[in-house]
FIFI-688894 format. One record per residue (C-alpha): residue in one letter; chain; z, y, x. Coordinates in Angstrom, 3 decimals, m for minus. Example, Ala and Ser with C-alpha at 12.3 -4.5 7.8 and 13.67 -1.06 7.14 Angstrom:
BEGIN
@vovex = a sekol = A c3 = 7.800 c2 = m4.500 c1 = 12.300
@vovex = s sekol = A c3 = 7.140 c2 = m1.060 c1 = 13.670
//
This chain:
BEGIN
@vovex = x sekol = A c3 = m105.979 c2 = m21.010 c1 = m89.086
@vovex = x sekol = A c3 = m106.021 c2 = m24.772 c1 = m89.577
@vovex = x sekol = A c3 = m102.886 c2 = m26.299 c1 = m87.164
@vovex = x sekol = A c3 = m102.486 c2 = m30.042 c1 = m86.438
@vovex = x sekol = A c3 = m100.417 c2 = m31.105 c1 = m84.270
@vovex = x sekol = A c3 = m100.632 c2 = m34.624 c1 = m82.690
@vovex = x sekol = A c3 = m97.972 c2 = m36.565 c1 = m81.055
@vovex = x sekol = A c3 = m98.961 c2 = m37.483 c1 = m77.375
@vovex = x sekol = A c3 = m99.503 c2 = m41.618 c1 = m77.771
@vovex = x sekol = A c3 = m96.276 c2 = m42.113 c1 = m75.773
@vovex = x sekol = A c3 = m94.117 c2 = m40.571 c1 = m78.516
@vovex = x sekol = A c3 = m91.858 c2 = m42.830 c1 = m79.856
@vovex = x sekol = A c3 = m89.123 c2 = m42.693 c1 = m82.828
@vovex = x sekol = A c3 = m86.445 c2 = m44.671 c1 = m83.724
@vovex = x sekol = A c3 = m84.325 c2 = m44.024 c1 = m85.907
@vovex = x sekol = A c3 = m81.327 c2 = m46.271 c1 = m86.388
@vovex = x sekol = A c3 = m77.616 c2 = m46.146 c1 = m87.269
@vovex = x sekol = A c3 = m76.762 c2 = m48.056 c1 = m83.980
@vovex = x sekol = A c3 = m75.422 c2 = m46.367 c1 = m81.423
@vovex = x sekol = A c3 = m76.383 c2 = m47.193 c1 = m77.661
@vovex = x sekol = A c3 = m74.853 c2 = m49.651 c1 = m75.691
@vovex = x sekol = A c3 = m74.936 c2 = m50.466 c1 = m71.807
@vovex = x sekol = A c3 = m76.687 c2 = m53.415 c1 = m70.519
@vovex = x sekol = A c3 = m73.908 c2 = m56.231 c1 = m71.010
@vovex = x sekol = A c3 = m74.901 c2 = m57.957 c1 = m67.850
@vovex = x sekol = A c3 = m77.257 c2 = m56.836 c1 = m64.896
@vovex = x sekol = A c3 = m77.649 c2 = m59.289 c1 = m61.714
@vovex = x sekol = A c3 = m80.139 c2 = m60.383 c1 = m59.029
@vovex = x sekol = A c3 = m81.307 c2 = m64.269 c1 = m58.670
@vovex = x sekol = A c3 = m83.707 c2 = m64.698 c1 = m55.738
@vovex = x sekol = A c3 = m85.725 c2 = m67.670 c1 = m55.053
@vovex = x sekol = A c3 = m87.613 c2 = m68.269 c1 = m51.416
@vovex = x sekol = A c3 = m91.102 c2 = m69.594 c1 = m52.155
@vovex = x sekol = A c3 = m92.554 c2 = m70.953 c1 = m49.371
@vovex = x sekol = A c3 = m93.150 c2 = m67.080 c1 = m47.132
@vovex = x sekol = A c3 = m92.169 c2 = m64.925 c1 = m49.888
@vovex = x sekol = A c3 = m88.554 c2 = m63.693 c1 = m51.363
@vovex = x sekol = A c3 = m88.702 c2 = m63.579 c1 = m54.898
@vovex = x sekol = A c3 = m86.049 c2 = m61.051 c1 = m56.227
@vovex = x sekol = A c3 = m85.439 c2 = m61.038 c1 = m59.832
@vovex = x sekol = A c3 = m83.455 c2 = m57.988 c1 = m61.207
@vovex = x sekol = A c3 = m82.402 c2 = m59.282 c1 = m65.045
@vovex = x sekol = A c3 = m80.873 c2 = m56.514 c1 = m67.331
@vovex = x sekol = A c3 = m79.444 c2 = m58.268 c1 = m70.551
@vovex = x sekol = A c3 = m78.674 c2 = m56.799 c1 = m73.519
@vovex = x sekol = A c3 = m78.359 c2 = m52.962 c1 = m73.632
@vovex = x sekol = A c3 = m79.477 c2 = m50.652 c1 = m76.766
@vovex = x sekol = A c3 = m82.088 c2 = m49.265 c1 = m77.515
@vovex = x sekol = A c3 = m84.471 c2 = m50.840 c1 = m75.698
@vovex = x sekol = A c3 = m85.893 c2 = m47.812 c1 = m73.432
@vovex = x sekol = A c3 = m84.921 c2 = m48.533 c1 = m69.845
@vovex = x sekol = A c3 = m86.326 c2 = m47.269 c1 = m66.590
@vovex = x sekol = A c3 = m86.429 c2 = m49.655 c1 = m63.896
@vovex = x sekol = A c3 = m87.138 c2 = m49.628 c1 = m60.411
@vovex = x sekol = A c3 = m86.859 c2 = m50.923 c1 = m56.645
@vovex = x sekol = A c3 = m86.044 c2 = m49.276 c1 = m53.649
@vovex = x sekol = A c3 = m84.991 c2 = m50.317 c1 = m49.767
@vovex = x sekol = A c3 = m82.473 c2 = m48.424 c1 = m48.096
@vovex = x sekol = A c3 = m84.200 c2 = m45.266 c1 = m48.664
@vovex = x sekol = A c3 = m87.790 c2 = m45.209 c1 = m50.738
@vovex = x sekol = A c3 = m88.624 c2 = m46.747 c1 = m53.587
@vovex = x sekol = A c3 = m90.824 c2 = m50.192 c1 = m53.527
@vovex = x sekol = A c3 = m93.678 c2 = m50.242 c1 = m55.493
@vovex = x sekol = A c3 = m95.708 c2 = m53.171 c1 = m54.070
@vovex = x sekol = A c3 = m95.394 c2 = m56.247 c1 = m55.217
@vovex = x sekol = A c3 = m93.460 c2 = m55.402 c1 = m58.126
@vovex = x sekol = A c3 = m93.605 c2 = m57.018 c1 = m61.591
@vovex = x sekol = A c3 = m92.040 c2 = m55.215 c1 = m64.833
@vovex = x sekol = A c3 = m91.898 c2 = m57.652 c1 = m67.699
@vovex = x sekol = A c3 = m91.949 c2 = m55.994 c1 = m70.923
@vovex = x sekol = A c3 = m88.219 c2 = m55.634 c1 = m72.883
@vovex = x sekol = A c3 = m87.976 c2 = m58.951 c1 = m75.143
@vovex = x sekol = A c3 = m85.330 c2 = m59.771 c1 = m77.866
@vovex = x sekol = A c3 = m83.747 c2 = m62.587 c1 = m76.891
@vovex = x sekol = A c3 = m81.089 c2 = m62.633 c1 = m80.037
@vovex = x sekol = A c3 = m81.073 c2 = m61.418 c1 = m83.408
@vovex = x sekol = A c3 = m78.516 c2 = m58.990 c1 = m82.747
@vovex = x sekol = A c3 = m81.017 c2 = m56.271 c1 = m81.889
@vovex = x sekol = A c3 = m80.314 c2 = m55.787 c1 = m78.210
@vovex = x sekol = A c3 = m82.865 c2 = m55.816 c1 = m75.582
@vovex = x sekol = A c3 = m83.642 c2 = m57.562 c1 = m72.222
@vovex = x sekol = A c3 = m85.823 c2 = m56.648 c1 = m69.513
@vovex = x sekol = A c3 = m86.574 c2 = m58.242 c1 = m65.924
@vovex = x sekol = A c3 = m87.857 c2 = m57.044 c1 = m63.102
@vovex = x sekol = A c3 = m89.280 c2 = m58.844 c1 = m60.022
@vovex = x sekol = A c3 = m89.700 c2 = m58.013 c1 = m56.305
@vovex = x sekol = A c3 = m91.884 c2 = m59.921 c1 = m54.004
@vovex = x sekol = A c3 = m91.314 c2 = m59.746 c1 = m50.244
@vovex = x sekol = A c3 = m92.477 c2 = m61.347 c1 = m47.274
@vovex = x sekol = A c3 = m89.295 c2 = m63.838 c1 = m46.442
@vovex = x sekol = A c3 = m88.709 c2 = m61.968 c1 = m42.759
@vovex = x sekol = A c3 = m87.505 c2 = m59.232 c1 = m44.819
@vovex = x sekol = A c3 = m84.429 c2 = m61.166 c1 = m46.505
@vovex = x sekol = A c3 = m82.277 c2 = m59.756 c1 = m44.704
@vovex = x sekol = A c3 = m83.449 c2 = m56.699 c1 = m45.952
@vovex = x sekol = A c3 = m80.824 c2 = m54.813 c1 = m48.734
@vovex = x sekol = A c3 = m83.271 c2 = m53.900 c1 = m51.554
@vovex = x sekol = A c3 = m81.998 c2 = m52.000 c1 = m54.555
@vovex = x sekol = A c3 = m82.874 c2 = m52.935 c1 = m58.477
@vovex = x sekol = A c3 = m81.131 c2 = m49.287 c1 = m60.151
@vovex = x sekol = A c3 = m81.886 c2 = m49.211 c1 = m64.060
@vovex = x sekol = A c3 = m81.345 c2 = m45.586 c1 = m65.586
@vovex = x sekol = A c3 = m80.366 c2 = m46.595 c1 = m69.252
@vovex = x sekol = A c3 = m79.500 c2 = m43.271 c1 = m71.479
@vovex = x sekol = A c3 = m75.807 c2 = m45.022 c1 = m71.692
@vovex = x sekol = A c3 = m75.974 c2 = m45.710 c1 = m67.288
@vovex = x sekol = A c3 = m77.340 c2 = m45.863 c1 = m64.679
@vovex = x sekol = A c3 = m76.658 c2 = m48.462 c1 = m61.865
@vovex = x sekol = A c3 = m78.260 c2 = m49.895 c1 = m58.884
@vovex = x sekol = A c3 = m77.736 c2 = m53.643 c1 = m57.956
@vovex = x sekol = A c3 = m78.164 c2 = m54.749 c1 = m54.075
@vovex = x sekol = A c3 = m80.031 c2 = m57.630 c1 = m53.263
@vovex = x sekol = A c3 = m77.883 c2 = m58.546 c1 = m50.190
@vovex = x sekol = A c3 = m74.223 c2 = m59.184 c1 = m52.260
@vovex = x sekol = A c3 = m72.326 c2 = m62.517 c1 = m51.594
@vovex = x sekol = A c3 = m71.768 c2 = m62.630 c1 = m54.989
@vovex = x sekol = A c3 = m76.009 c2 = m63.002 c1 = m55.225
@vovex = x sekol = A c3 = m76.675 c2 = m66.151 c1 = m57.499
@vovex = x sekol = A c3 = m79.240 c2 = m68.882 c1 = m56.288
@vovex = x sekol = A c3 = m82.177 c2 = m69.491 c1 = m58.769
@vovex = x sekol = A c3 = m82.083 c2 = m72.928 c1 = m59.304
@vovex = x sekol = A c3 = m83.856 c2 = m74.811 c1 = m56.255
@vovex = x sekol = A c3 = m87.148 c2 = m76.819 c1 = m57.048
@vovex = x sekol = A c3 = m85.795 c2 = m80.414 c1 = m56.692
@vovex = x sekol = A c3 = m82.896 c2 = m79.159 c1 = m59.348
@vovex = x sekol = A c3 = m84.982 c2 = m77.769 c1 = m62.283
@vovex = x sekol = A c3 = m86.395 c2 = m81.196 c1 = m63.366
@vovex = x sekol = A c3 = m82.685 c2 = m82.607 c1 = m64.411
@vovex = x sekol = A c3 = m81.891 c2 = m79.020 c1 = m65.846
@vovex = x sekol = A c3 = m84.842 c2 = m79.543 c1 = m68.388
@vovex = x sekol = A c3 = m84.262 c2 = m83.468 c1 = m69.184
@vovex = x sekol = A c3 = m81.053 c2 = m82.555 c1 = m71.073
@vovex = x sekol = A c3 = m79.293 c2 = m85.012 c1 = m68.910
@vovex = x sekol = A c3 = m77.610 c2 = m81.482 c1 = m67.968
@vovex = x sekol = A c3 = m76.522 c2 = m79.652 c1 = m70.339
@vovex = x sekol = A c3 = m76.481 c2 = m75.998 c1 = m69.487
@vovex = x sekol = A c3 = m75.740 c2 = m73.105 c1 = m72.189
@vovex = x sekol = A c3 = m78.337 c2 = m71.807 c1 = m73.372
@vovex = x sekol = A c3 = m79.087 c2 = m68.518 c1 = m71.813
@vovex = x sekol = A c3 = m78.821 c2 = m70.327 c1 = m68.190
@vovex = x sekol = A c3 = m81.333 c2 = m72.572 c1 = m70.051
@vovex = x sekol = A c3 = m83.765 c2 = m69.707 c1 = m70.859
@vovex = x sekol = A c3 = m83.118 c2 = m67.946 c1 = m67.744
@vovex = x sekol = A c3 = m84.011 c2 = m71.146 c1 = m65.392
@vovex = x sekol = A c3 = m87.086 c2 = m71.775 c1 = m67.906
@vovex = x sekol = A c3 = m88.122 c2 = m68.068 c1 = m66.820
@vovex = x sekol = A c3 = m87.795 c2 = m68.556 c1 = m63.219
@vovex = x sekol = A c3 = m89.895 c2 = m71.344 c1 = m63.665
@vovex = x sekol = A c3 = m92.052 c2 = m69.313 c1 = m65.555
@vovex = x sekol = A c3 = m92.305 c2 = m66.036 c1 = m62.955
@vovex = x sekol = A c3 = m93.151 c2 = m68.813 c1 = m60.266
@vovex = x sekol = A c3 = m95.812 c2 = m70.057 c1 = m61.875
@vovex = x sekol = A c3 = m97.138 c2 = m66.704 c1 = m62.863
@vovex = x sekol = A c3 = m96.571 c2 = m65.514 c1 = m59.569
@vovex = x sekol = A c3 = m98.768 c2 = m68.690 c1 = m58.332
@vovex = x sekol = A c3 = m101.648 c2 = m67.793 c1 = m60.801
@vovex = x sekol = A c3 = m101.540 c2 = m64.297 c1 = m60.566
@vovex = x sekol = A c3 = m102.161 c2 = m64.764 c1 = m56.542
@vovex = x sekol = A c3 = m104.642 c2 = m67.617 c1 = m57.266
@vovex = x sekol = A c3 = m106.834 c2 = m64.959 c1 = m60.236
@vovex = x sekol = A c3 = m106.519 c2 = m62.005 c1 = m57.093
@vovex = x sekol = A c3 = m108.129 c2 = m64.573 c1 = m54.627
@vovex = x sekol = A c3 = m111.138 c2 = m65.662 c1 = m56.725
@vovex = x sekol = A c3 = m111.708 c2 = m61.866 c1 = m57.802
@vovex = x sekol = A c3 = m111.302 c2 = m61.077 c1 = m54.111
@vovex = x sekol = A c3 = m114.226 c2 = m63.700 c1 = m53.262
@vovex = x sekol = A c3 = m116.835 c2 = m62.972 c1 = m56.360
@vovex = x sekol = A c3 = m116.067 c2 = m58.699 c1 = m55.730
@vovex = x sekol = A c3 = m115.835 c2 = m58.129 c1 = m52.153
//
């Protein structure tokens, strides 16, 4: 009787003396693009890095128009970061969406509608947050740098689904 016995390709092991820690900060910034909301949930540094994300409204969860980046590093320290973005169409802003993270240490949902919610920065703003003439610490640097960056993925994504839509329908 030979026996092997495979590991399913989703098996992963890590084995390390730290022990797990809760995200250290989790918050919303939202952005209106021209007829769209753009919600982004950001989860900062929690250990290890397996993290279940996801967005609801008041009572299903969303799965349109939703985005997961992959977890990054964004210090040596060995602690991960993930975002998450939800498009909408901007009537809905009103709307209370849910980001909830289950994290083996928590879980916790964040509402979009809080009036603690924090602004992305606006267009006009970002071009004196990159000359330096502003001097922002440097996660709020990285973090406006990635808003920038979702936007214009966001833009290029729609732009790539539009040709495909033209040379495949």
């Amino acid at each position: 009787g030979y026996y092997n016995k495979v590991f399913g390709s989703g098996t992963k092991l890590i084995v390390s003396g730290k022990s797990s820690s809760a995200p250290a900060n989790s918050e919303i910034l939202q952005k209106q693009h021209e007829n769209q909301m753009i919600y982004v949930c950001l989860i900062e540094k929690f250990y290890p890095g397996v993290i279940r994300v996801t967005w609801t409204d008041e009572e299903n969860e969303v799965t349109d128009n939703v985005v997961r980046g992959d977890t990054w590093k964004p210090t040596e320290e060995g602690e991960y970061s993930i975002a998450s973005w939800l498009t909408v169409p901007a009537e809905n802003k009103d709307k209370n969406y849910y980001c909830k993270y289950e994290h083996e240490s928590q879980q916790h949902s964040l509402p979009t509608q809080e009036s603690s919610m924090k602004n992305a920065p606006q267009e006009g703003n970002c071009s004196t947050v990159f000359n330096g003439d502003v001097t922002l610490p440097d996660h709020l640097l990285h973090r406006a740098a990635y808003l920038v960056y979702i936007i214009l993925l966001l833009k290029s994504f729609l732009y790539y689904f539009v040709i495909l839509f033209f040379i495949y329908r």
